[in-house]
C-alpha positions in Angstrom: 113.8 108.5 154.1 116.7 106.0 152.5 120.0 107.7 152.2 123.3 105.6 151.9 124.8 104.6 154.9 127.7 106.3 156.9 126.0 109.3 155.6 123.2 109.9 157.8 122.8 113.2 159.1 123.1 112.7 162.9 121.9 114.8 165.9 125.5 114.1 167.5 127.7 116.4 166.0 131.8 116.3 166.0 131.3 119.6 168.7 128.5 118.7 170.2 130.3 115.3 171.1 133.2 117.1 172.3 131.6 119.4 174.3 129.6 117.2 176.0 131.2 114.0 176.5 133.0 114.5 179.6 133.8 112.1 181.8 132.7 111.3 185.5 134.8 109.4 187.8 135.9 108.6 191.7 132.8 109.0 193.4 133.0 109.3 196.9 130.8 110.2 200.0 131.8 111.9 202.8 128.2 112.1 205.4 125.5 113.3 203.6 127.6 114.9 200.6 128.6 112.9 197.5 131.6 113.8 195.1 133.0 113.1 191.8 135.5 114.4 189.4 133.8 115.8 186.1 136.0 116.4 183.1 135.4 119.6 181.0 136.6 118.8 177.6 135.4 122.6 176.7 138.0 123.9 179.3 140.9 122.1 177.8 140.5 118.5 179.5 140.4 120.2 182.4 139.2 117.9 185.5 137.0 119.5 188.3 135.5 118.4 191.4 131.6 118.0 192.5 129.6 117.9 195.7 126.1 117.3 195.9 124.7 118.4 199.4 121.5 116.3 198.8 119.8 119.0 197.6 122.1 120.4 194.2 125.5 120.2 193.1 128.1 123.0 192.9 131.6 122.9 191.4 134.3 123.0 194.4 136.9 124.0 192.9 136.9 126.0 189.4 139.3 127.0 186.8 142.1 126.6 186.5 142.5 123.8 189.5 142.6 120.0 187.6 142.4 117.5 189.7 144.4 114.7 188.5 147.5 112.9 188.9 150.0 111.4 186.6 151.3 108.7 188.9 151.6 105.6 186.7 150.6 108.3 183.6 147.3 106.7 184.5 146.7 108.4 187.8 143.8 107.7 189.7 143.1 108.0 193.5 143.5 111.9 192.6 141.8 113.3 196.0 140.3 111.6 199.1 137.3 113.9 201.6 136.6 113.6 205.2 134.4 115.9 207.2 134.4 118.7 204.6 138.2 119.0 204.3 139.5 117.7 200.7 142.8 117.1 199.9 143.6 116.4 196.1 146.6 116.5 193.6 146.8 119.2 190.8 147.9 118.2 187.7 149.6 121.8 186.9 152.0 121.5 189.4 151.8 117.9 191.0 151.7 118.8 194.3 149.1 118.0 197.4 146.6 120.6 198.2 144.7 121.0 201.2 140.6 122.9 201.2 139.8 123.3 204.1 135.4 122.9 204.8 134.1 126.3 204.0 137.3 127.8 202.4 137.8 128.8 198.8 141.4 129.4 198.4 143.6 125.7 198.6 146.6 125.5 200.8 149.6 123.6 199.2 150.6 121.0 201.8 153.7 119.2 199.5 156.8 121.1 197.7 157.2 121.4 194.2 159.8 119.4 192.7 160.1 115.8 191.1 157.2 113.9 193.3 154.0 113.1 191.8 151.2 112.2 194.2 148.0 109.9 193.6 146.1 107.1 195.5 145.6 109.5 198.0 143.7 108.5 201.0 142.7 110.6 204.3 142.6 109.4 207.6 142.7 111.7 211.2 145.4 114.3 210.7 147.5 112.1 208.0 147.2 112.1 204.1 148.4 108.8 202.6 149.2 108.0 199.2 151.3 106.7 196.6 154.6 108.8 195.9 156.3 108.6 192.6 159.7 110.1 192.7 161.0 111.2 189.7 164.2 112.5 191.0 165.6 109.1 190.7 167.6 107.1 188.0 167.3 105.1 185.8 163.5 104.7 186.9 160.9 106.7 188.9 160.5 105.0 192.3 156.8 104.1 193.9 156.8 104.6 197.6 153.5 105.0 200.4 154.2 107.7 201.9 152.5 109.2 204.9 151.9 113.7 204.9 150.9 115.9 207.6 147.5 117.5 206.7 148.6 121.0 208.2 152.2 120.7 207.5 154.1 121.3 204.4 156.0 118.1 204.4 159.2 119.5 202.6 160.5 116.0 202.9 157.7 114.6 200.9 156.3 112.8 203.6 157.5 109.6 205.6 158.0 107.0 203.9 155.9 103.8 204.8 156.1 101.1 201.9 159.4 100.7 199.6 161.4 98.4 197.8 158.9 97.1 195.2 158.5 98.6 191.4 155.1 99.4 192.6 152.8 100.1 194.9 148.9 100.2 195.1 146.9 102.8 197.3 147.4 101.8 200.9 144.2 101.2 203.5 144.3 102.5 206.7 142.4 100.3 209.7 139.4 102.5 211.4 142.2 102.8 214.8 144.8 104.0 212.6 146.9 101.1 213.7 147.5 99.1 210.4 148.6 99.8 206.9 147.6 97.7 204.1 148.7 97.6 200.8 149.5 96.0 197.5 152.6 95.7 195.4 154.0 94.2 192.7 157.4 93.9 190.9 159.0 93.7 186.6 157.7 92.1 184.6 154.1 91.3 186.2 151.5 94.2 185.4 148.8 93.9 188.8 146.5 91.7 187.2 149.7 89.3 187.0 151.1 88.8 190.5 151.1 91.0 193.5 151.3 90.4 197.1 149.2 92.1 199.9 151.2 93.3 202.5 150.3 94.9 206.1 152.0 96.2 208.9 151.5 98.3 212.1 151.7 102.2 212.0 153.1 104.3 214.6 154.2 108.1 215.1 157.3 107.1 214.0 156.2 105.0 210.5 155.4 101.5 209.5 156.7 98.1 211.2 158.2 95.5 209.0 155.7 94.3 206.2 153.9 91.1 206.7 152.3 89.0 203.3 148.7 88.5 203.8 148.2 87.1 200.5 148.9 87.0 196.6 152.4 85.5 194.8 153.2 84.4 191.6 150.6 83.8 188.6 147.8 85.4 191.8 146.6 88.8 191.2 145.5 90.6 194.8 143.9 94.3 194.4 141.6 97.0 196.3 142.5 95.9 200.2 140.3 97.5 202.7 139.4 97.5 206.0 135.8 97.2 207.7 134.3 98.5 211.0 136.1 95.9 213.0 139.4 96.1 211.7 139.1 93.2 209.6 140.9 93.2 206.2 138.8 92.8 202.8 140.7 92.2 199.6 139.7 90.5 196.0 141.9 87.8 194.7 141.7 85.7 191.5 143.4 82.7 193.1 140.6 80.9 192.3 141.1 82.0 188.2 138.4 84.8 189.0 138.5 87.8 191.1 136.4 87.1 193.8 136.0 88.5 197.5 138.2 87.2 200.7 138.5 88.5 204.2 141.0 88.2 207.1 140.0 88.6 210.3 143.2 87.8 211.8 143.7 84.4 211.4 144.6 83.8 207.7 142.2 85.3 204.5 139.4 83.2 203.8 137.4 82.7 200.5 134.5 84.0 201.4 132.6 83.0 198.2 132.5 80.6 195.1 131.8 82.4 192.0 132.9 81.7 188.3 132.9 85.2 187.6 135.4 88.8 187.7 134.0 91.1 191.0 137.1 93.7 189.9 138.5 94.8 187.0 142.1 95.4 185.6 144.0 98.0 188.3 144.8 100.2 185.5 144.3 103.4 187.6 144.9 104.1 191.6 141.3 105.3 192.1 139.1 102.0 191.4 136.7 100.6 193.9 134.8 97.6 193.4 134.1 96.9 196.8 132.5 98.1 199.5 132.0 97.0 203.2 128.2 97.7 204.6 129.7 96.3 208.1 131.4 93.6 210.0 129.9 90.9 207.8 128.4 92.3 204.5 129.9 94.0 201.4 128.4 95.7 198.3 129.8 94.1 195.2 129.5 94.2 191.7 130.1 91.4 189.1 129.9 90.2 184.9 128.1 88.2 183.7 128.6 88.0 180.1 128.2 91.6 178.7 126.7 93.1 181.5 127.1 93.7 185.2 125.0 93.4 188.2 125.3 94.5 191.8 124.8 92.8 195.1 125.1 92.1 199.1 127.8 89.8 200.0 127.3 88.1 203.1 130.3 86.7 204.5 128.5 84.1 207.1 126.6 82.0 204.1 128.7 82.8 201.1 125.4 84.4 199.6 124.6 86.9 197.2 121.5 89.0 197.6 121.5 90.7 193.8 120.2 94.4 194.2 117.5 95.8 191.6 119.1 99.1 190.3 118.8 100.0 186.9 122.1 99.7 185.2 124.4 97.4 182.7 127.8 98.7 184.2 128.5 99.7 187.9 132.0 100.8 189.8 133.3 103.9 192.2 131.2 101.4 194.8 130.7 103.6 197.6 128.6 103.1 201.4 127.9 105.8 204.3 125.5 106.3 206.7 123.2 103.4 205.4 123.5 104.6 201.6 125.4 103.3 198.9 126.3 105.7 196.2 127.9 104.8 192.5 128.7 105.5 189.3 126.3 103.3 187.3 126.0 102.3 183.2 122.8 102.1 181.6 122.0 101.0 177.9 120.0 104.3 176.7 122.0 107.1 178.3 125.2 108.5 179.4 126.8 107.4 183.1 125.1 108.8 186.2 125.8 109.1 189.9 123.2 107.7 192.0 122.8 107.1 195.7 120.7 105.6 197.8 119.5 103.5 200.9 120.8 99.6 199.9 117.6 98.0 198.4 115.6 101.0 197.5 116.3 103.1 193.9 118.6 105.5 194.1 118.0 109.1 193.1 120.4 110.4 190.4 123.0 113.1 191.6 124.3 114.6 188.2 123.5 116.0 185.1 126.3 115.4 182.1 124.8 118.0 180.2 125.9 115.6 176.5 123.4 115.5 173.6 120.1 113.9 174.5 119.3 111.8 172.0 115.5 110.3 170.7 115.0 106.7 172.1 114.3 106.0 167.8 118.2 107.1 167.9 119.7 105.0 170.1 121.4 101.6 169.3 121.2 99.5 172.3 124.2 96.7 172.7 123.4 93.2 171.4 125.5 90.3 172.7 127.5 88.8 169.9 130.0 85.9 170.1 131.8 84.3 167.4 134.9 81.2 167.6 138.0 82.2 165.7 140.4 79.9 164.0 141.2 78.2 166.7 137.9 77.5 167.4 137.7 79.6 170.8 134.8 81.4 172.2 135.4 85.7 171.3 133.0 88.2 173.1 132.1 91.4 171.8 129.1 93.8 171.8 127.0 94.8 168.6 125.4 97.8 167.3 123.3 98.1 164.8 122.8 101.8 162.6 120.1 103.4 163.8 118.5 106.7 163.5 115.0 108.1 163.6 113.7 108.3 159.9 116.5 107.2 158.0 117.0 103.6 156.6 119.9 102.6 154.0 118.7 101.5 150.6 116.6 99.0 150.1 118.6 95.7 149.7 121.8 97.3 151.0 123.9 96.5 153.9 125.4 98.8 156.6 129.1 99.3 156.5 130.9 97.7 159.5 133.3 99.5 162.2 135.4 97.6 164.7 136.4 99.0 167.7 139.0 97.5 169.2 139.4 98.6 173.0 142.9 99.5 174.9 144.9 97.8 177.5 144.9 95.4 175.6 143.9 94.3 179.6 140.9 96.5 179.1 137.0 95.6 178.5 134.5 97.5 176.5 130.9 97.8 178.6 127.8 97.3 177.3 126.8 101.0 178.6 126.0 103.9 176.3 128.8 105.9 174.8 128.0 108.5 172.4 130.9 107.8 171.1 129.2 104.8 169.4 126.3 106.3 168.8 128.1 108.7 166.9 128.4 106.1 164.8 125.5 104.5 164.8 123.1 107.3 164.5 125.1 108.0 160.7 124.7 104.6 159.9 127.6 102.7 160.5 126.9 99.2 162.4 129.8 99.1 165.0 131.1 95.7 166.9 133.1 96.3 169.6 135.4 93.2 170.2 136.9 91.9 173.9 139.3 90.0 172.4 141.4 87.2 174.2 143.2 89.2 176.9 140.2 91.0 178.0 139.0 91.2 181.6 135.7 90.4 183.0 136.2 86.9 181.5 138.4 85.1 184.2 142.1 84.5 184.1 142.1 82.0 181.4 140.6 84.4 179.0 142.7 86.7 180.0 145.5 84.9 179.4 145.1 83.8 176.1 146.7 86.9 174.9 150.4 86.1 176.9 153.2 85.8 174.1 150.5 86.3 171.4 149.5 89.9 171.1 149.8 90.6 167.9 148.3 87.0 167.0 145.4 86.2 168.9 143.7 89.8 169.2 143.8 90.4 165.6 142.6 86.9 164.5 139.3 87.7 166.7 139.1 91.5 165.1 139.2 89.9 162.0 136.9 86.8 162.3 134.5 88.9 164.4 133.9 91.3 161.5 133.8 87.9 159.5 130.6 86.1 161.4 128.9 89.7 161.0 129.4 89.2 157.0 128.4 85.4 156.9 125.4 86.2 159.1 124.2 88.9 156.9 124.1 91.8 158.9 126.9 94.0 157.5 128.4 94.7 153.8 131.8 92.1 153.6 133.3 94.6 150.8 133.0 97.9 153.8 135.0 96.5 156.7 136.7 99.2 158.6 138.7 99.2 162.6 139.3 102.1 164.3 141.6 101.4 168.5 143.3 104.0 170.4 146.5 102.8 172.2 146.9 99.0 172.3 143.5 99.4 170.0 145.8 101.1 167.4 148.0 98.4 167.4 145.5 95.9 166.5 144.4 98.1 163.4 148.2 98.0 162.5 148.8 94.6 162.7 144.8 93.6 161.3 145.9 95.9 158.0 149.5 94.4 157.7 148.1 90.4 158.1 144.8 90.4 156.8 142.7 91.6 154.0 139.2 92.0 155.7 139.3 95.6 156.5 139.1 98.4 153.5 140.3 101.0 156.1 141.6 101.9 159.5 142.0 104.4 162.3 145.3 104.3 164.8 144.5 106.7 167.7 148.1 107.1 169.3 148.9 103.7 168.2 152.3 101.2 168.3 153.4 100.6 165.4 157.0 99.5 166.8 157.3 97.0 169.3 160.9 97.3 169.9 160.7 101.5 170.4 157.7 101.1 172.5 159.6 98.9 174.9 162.5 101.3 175.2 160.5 104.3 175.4 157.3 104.1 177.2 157.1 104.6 181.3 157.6 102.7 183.7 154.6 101.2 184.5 154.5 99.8 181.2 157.8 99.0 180.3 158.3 95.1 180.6 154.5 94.9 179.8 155.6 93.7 176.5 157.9 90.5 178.4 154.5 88.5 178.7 152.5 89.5 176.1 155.1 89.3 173.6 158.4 88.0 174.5 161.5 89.0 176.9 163.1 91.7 176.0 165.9 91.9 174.4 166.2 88.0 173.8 162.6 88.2 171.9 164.1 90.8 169.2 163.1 89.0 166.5 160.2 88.4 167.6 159.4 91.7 168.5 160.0 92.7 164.9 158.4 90.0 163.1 154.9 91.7 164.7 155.7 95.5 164.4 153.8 96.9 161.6 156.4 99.5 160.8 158.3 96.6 159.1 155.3 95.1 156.8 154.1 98.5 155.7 154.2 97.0 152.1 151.7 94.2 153.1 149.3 96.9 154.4 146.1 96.7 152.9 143.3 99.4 153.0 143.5 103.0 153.9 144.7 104.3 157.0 144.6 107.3 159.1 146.9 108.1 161.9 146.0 110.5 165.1 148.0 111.0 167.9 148.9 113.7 170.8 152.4 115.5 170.4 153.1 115.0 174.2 152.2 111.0 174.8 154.0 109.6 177.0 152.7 106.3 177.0 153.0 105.9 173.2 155.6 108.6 172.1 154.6 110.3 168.9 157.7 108.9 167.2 155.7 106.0 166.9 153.0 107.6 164.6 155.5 109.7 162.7 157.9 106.7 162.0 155.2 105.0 160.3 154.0 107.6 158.5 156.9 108.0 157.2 157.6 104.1 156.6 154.8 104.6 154.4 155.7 107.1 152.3 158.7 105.5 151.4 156.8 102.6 150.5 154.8 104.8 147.9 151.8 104.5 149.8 149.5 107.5 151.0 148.9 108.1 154.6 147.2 111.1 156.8 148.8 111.6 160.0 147.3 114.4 162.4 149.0 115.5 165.3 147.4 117.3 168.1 149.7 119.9 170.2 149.5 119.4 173.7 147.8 116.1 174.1 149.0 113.1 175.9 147.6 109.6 176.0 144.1 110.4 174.8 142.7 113.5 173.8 140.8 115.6 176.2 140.6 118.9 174.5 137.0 119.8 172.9 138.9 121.5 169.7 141.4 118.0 169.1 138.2 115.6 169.3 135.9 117.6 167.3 138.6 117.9 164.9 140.1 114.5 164.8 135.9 112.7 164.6 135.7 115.4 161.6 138.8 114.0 159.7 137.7 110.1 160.8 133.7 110.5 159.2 135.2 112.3 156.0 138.3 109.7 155.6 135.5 106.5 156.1 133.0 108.3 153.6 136.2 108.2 151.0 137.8 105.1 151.9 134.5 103.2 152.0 133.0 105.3 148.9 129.9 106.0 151.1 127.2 107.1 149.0 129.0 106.2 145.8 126.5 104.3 143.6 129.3 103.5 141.2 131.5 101.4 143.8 133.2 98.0 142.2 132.1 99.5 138.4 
């Protein structure tokens, strides 16, 4: 059957995305049971948590408990486990709660107030994590702080680690003697410069901090400590992050590798490294689009690569002589596996998302272009595809750039039905990690310093470009679509170029001055290397806010965004909607009550996918035989 492309009919549905599509994260193992949060999109974004016994897995704690945390807005390290006993933060009132093994009801173990908890890690009788305080002025302050598990710590804890802008989530040695942790300070973001830090622990609190590693222009993350009290860490002081080790006499290289073994510390809860024992280490590792996973051995330097299925892997975890993950593939939605090393490893959850016909799914196809200044750009194709269906005869698909967050981010080459969405109605989508995307080294990454704004949107544009001069996609049905940093790109792409005929801003900036006076902390001199210090940069800051070139835009745009961002305020959205208007120029603006940074409600993604396939079919004239007459 030929029907025009983009409208396809697809087996993934607006609702049926929703519905399904949630998201599985912080695996952990605690003996023979395995964990992970699982978000349920259907009961309002709500985040639960999983065990698998070995045998099945059962939800641990149901409605209405969410386990997140909103320290950095980006949470992670939400809840930690040890011998049955969880503790976790819920996001409805940001405290601590402690369930007990075999209970049902949750004990709170911190006060309600102005602290936000995340990074949290359990040790003996002790919770440790990373205290936000937001009783302070003019900023939030990021502390370790160290709870009783059976108190109810109406101090908020003890405090361990202070006097940095930020902190990291601490390690704690196997004897409970050491503390280890990374900070950082304004303007560097932690993939910029951090330190590692240790010092002892007593009853009483934490010695004077000692630095173990990191400094200026060295990023340090994910310190922890193996069997024998010896302190693992991944630095880039090389240009990539790779593993080192301290045994007590300084940290040590303990490989040569031209590639990233960590990605950007965005959230508290990553782990891309796990230590099998005194002298080996589970890693994983990119190479190019995809990842792979390994055996470090710290006496030869050497890499045993593992055979397990998979294009992405993270959440490394290792217990009793099993690793367990959260792996990638190419052909179907994340799973959690686990394992003995070496041998395949059985999958522990079922996402319950669409299933799709292998004729139906577009698998990721390396593509790499130079842009005008002749550098090397990375990205990931995918070309329409759906079972039965083909476009007319001579006619080529319509192209959709995706343009990821961060803009420190990376898209994987793992299956999203997000894209296939896409794909399956006919739309050939290129996802683009632009200059300033991780997984690349340091120098790739920091292409992007002083020129978002430039650089990213130069490599949108001449990626979706190559596509055209190779044939593969219609140059006259160029469209972007980026949530967050994304969203900027489509701004600035629609405001400096001509190449795309439409876009989609998902919570977007469209002011770079209003974003660097309103946005949180963790973000808020972000803007000092990417773009230029603040306020000394002003005009600079202006030249590359879209809100100011509205009457250059080109194309048709839509704007989404969540009434209660925090990240990107909706301001931002409504200020250019309304820049545009007075410019005489049509815009649809949609905004979603009671979503932050990223919609998580089944009813606000259905809804806004609904609006974004009937605004491409109009601005594209999909199925129009009488386009260009």
């Amino acid at each position: 059957m030929r029907l025009p492309h983009g409208t396809w009919p697809s087996p993934i549905t607006p609702e049926s995305l929703a519905a399904g599509q949630g998201s599985v994260d912080e695996v952990r193992v605690d003996g023979r049971d395995t964990y992970w949060l699982a978000g349920r999109p259907s009961e309002g974004g709500r985040t639960t948590l999983v065990r698998h016994d070995g045998t099945r897995a059962q939800e641990v704690l149901p409605a209405p408990w969410d386990v997140r945390t909103r320290v950095h807005e980006y949470g992670g390290g939400a809840y930690a486990v040890r011998n049955g006993t969880v503790v976790f933060s819920h996001v409805g009132d940001d405290r601590v709660h402690r369930l007990d093994a075999g209970a049902t009801d949750p004990v709170a173990i911190t006060p309600a107030g102005a602290w936000r908890f995340g990074g949290i890690v359990l040790h003996g009788d002790h919770v440790y994590a990373v205290r936000e305080d937001h009783s302070r002025d003019p900023e939030p302050a990021n502390e370790v702080v160290r709870l009783d598990l059976h108190g109810d710590n109406p101090d908020g804890g003890v405090v361990l680690a202070t006097g940095t802008d930020f902190v990291s989530r601490p390690a704690v040695s196997p004897d409970g003697r050491s503390l280890a942790w990374v900070a950082w300070r304004h303007p560097s973001m932690p993939w910029d410069s951090t330190e590692l830090l240790r010092a002892a622990l007593s009853e009483q609190g934490a010695g004077d901090p000692v630095v173990v590693a990191g400094g200026d222009e060295v990023s340090v993350v994910q310190p922890t400590f193996g069997p024998d009290g010896a302190l693992w860490f991944l630095s880039d002081e090389s240009g990539w992050w790779v593993v080192h080790r301290d045994t007590g006499s300084g940290p040590v290289a303990l490989h040569e590798a031209r590639s990233d073994h960590a990605g950007p510390q965005w959230a508290l809860g990553m782990v891309d490294l796990a230590v099998l024992d005194a002298d080996r280490a589970l890693v994983r590792w990119w190479d190019d689009a995809t990842a792979a996973l390994g055996v470090l051995d710290a006496r030869s330097g050497e890499v045993e690569p593992l055979t397990v299925e998979g294009v992405a892997f993270d959440q490394l975890q290792f217990v009793d002589g099993e690793l367990a993950l959260r792996r990638g593939l190419a052909d179907r939605l994340p799973e959690v596996v686990r394992g003995p090393v070496g041998e395949v490893p059985r999958v522990l959850n079922s996402t319950g998302s669409p299933v799709l016909d292998p004729a139906d799914v577009s698998p990721p196809e390396a593509w790499s272009w130079t842009d005008t200044e002749g550098l090397t750009v990375h990205g990931l194709l995918h070309q329409p595809r759906a079972a039965g269906v083909e476009g007319p005869e001579g006619q080529l698909p319509p192209l959709l750039v995706m343009v990821h967050g961060g803009p420190t981010g990376r898209t994987e080459a793992s299956f999203a039905t997000s894209t296939q969405f896409w794909t399956t109605r006919g739309f050939a989508v290129l996802h683009v990690n632009y200059s300033g995307s991780t997984g690349y080294g340091r120098a790739y990454r920091e292409r992007l310093l002083g020129r978002w704004g430039l650089l990213d949107i130069d490599d949108c544009v001449t990626g979706a470009i190559s596509l055209a001069l190779a044939g593969r996609v219609d140059p006259t049905r160029l469209a972007i679509r980026g949530g967050s940093a994304g969203g900027y790109s489509v701004l600035r792409a629609m405001t400096t170029s001509r190449a795309f005929a439409a876009g989609t801003s998902l919570f977007g900036v469209a002011d770079l001055a209003a974003l660097a006076a309103e946005t949180h902390k963790f973000e808020s001199r972000y803007l000092d290397r990417l773009v230029a210090p603040w306020p000394e940069g002003e005009s600079v800051y202006r030249d590359r806010s879209p809100i100011h070139h509205v009457d250059r835009l080109h194309g048709e745009l839509l704007l989404l965004q969540g009434a209660d961002d925090m990240v990107v305020p909706l301001a931002q959205a409504r200020d250019m909607a309304e820049a545009m208007r007075a410019a005489g120029r049509d815009v649809e603006l949609n905004v979603y009550p009671g979503e932050g940074h990223g919609f998580r409600r089944a009813e606000s993604i259905a809804d806004a996918l609904t609006r974004e396939v009937a605004f491409y079919q109009r601005a594209l004239h999909l199925g129009d035989d009488t386009r260009g007459v």
